[in-house]
C-alpha positions in Angstrom: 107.0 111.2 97.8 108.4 114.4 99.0 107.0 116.4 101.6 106.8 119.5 99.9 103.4 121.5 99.4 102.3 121.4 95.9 101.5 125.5 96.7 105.1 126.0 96.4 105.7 123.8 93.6 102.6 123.7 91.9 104.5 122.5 88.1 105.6 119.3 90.4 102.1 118.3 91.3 101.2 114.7 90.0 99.7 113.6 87.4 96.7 111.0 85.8 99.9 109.8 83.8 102.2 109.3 86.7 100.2 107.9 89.1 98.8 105.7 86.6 102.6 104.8 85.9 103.5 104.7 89.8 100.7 102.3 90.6 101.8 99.5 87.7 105.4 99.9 88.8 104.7 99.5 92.4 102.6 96.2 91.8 105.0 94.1 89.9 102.8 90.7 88.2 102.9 87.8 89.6 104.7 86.6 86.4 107.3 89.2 87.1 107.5 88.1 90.3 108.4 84.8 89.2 110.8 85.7 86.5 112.8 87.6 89.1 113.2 85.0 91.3 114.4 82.7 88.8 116.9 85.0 88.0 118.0 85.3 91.4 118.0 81.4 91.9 120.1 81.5 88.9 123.0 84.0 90.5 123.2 82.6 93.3 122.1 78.5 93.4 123.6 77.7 97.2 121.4 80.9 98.5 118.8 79.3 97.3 119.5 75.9 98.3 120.1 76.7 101.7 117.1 78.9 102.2 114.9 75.8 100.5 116.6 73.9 103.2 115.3 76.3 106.1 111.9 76.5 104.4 111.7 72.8 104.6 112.7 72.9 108.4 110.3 75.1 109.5 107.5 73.2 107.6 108.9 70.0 108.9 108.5 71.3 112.5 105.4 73.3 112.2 103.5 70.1 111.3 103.6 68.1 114.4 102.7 71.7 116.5 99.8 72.0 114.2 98.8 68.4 114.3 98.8 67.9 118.5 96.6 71.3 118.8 94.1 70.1 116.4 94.0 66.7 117.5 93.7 68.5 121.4 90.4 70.5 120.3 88.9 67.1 118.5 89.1 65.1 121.3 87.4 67.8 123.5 90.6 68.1 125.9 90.3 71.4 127.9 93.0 73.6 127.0 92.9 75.3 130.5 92.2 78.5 129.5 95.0 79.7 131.0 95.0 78.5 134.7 97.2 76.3 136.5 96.5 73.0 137.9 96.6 74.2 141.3 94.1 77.0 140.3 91.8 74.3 139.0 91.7 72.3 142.1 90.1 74.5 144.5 
């Protein structure tokens, strides 16, 4: 949007028509979405293989992160809250 005052333009000013128009063109559907990744799998098929592939990885080593922290807090370890060993000794 420009950064014009409408006082000097007041014939650009917006309207109920555009803005209606602006806001369904800025929130595409999720069905559009959709279709336009299809399209772009379609293009360009090792892009998308590879980034499947780095999806996949980052899944694969999120899980055992996840797992060890939750497992941690269920068996009523003590996280430290942030002190060191020695700090807990005295």
């Amino acid at each position: 949007m420009s950064s014009i005052p409408s006082k000097a333009m007041p014939h650009a000013a917006p309207t109920a028509e555009t803005e209606a128009a602006e806001t369904a063109a800025a929130s595409p559907t999720l069905s559009d979405r959709a279709a336009g990744l299809a399209e772009l799998v379609r293009e360009h098929p090792k892009t998308a293989i590879a980034a499947g592939a780095i999806l996949a990885a980052g899944a694969a080593a999120a899980i055992p992160l996840a797992r060890s922290r939750s497992r941690g807090r269920a068996n009523g370890a003590d996280t430290g809250g942030g002190q060191s060993k020695k700090a807990k000794k005295s």
